[in-house]
N, C-alpha and C positions, 0 to 999 in steps of 0.2 A: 429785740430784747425788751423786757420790761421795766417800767419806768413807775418808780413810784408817784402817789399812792395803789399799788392797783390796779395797772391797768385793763386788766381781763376782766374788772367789775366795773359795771356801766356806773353812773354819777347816781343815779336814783336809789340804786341796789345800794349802795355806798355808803350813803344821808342815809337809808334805814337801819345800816346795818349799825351805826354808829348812834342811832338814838334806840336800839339794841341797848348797846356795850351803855351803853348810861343807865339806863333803867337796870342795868345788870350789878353797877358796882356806885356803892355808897360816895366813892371817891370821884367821881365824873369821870371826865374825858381826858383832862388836861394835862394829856402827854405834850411831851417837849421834840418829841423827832420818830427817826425812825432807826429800828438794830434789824439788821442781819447777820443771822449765823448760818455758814454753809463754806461749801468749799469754794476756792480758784479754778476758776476753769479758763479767765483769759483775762491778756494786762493790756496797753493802753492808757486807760481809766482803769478801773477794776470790775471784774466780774464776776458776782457773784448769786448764787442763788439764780442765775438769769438777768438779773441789776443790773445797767453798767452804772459805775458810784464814780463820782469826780475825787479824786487822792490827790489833787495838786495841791493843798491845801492840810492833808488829813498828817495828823500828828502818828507815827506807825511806832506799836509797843509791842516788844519780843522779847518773853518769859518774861513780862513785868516792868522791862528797862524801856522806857524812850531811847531809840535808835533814831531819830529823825522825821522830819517832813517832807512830804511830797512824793509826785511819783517815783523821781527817780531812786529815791528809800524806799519807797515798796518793792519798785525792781528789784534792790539789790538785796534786800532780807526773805521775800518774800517769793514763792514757787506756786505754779499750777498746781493743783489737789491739796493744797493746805489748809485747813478749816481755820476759817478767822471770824472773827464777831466785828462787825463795821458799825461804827455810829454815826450818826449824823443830821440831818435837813434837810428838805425840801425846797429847792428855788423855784417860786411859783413863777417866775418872771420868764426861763428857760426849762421850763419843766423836766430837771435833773437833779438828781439825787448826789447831794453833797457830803461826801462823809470827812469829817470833823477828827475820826478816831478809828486805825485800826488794830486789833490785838492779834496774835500768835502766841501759842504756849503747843511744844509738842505734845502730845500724848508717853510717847518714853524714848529714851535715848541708851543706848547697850548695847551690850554683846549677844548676837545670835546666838541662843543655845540646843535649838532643836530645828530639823523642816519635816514637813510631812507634806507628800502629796496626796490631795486632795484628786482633782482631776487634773486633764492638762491644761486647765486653764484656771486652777484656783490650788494653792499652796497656803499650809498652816507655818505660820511659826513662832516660835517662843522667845520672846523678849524681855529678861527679868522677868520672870514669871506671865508677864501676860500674853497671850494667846492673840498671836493676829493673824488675821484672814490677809493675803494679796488675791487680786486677779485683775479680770478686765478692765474693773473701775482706777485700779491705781495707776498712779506717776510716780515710775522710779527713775533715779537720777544716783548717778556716780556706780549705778547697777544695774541689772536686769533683773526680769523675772526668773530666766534660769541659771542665774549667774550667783547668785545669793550663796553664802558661805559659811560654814559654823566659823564663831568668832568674827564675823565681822562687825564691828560697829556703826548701830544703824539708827537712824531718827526718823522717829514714825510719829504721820497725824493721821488723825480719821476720825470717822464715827464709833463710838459702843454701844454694845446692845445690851438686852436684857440680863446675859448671861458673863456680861464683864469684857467679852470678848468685843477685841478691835479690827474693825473694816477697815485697813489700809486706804487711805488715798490719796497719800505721799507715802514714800518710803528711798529713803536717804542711805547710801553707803559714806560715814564722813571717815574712818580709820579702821586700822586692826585694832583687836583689843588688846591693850596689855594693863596687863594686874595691879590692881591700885590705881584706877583710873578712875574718875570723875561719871557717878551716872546717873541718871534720871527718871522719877516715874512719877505720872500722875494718875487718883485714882479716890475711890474712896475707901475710908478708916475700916476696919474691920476686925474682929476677934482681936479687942483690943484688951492687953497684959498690964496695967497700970503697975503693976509690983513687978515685971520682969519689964517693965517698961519696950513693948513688944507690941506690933500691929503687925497687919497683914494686909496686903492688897493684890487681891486676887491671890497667885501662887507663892506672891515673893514677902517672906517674912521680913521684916523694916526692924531693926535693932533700933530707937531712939536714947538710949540713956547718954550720949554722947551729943545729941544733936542742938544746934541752934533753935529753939522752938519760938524766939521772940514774935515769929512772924505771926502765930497762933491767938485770937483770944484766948486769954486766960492763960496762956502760954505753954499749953499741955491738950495734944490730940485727943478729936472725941470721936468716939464710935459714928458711923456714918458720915463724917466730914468728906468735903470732897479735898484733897490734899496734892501740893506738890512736895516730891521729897527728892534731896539730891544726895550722895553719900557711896561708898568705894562695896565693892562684892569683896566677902570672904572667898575664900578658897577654892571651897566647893563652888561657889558661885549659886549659894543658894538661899545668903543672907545677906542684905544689903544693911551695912552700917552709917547711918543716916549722917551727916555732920552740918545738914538744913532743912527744916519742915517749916512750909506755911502756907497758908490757903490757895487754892489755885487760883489763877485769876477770875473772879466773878462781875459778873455784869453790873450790879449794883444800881439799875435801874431798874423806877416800879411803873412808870406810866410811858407809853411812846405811842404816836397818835397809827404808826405802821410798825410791824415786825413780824420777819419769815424766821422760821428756823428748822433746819434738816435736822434728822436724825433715826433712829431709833424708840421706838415705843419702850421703856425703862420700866414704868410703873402704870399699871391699867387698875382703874375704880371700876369703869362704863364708858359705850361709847361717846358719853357725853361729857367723860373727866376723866385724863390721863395725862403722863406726862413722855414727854419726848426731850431725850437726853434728860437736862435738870430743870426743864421748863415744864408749869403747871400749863394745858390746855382744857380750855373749855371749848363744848359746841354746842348748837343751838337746833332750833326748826330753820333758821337764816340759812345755813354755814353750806357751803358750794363743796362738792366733791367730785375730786376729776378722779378719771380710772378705778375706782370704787367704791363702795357704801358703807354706809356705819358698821355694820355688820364685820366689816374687814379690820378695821382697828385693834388690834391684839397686842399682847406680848412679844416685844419683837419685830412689829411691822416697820417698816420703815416708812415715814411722811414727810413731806414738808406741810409744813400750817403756815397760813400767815394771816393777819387782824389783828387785832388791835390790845396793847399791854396797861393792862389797867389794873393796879396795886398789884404789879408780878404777876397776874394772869395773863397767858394768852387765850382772850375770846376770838377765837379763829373765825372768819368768814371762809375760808376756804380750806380744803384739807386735799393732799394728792398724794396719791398712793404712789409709792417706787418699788423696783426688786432691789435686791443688794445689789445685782451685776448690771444693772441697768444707768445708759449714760443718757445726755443730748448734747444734739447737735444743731446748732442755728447758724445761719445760711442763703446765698442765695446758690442757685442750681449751676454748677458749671459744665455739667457734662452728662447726656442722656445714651447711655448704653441700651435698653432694651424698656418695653412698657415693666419692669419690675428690676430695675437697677441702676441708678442714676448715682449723682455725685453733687454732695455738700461742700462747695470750698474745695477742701482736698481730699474729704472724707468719701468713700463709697458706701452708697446703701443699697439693701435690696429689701425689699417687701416682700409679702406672699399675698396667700387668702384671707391668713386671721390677723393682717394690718389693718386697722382701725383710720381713716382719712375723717378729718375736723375741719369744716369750712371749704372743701374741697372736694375731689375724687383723683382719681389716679390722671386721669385725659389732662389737669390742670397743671400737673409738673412737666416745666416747658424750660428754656434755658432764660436761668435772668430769674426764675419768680424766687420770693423768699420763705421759707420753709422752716419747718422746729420737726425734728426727727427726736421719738424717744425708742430707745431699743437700747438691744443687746448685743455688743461683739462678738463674734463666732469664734475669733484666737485673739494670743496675749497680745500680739503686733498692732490690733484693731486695725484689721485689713479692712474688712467690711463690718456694717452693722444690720444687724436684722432687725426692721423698723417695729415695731410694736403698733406705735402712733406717727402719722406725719398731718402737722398742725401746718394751714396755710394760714399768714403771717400779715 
């Protein structure tokens, strides 16, 4: 796994890249830690982004609320595929990544209103108005992928993309619905009715004349805000009357000396200034690119960035391309079925032709070595993966 600062960039590469990020911002360097935002993929410690982060210590915040400290609070609020933001420190002494802080806020919490299949391994559905993607990359719990039901009540996190729509990578069965129940969306402001006192997010029309807005500067919603709103469906189920709006939770930090963050490509200038999710990135002639080039950065693309956040920028050193349906898998080998099918842990993979080997070749995957597999699941179960890349470790 890696270990902050960086470990995929040598110490030299590192020192430049950071008297870069100086010359680059008025404000110097003088972050105080490091944030990651990405999903759960394993507990323990915590893992994320690839990290493993020490949480014995880390203060865990859900929709806002301090819930408690340490791991055994993350355990119990927290799930595999939940997009979290961790903060924290560096201990130079045991070179591990201390997090200090971690937060959860679902993405939206409701009644299933529609399913559409997609393929057999990817399903649309409708949640209060927003449109979310499942398939291979998600974790469902208290449900499956073909078990999902109109009316069930479900809490979903993930990433969003350009077009509003959310990648599942939780999704939660917690009750049926019944009318007059407590729901939840977050999102940004939109076709906002100041005289009908009226907003919209995404599909789902937001009635506020009724609502809490204290949480709000100035205490009244503004057009492109990013918002959470909690409040009961009408009837039809197709206006939700608000009776709490206020900022979602925001990071609220402008310098951090490390920070990764997953997502979606939101908002595109140039290759060399876009934002992913609600983070500004910058890149550079420095900035490292795994599995593709500047060129690929679009509307839409999905990356993790990580380097260094100085006055709210992230100045990336590094940028890595993902598909949507793409996972990994780190490991050592416990099982060799054939020269193109071996076994991560408990996971099976197969390789082909247009597998990609990093530091390695195929002859090197032996039992015992340790391994980073990125691919693709072939069904919803992730029987097997179909490697893309396998990184020797």
């Amino acid at each position: 796994m890696k270990t902050y600062p960086f470990a995929r960039i040598g110490l030299i590469l590192f020192s430049a890249l950071l008297l870069f990020y100086c010359a680059s911002s008025s404000g110097g360097i003088g972050g105080t830690g490091f944030v990651s935002r990405g999903t759960i993929s394993a507990f323990g410690s915590l893992v994320v982004n690839g990290n493993e982060l020490d949480t014995s210590r880390a203060v865990i915040i859900v929709s806002g609320q301090n819930v408690g400290t340490g791991d055994g609070v993350a355990q119990d609020y927290l799930d595999i595929g939940m997009v979290v933001t961790v903060e924290g420190r560096q201990n130079t002494k045991t070179d591990t990544a201390v997090a200090s802080r971690v937060r959860y806020n679902q993405n939206v919490a409701g009644p299933v209103e529609d399913i559409r299949d997609i393929d057999v391994i990817t399903r649309e559905i409708l949640v209060l108005g927003q449109t979310v993607i499942v398939n291979t990359v998600t974790q469902f719990k208290e449900t499956t992928f073909d078990t999902i039901a109109l009316d069930d009540v479900v809490a979903v996190s993930g990433l969003v993309d350009d077009t509003g729509t959310l990648w599942a990578t939780f999704f939660e069965k917690t009750a049926e619905f019944i009318p007059g129940s407590t729901v939840e969306v977050v999102g940004l402001v939109a076709n906002l009715d100041t005289d009908l006192e009226s907003f919209e997010i995404n599909d789902l029309v937001i009635d506020y004349s009724m609502a809490d807005t204290g949480g709000l500067p100035g205490g009244v919603p503004v057009e492109g805000q990013m918002v959470e709103v909690e409040g009961r469906l009408d009837a039809a189920g197709g206006q939700l009357f608000a009776t709490e709006i206020k900022l979602s939770d925001e990071l609220g930090i402008e310098d951090a000396y490390a920070m990764e963050v997953t997502g979606f490509v939101t908002n595109f200038v140039s290759a060399a200034e876009f934002t992913i999710d609600q983070q500004l990135v910058q890149t550079s002639a420095q900035t490292l690119y795994v599995d593709g080039e500047p060129a690929d950065i679009a509307l839409g693309a999905r990356l993790e960035a990580e380097g260094r956040l100085v006055e709210g920028i992230l100045y990336a050193s590094e940028i890595e391309f993902w598909q949507p349906d793409q996972i990994e898998v780190e490991g050592i080998v416990t099982d060799i079925a054939s020269v193109s099918e071996f076994t991560v842990g408990n996971q099976v993979v197969q390789t082909d032709a247009a597998t990609v080997f990093e530091d390695g070749t195929p002859d090197d995957i032996v039992l015992g070595v340790l391994i980073e597999v990125k691919g693709v699941p072939i069904d919803i179960e992730r029987s097997v993966i179909l490697a893309d890349k396998v990184s020797f470790e």
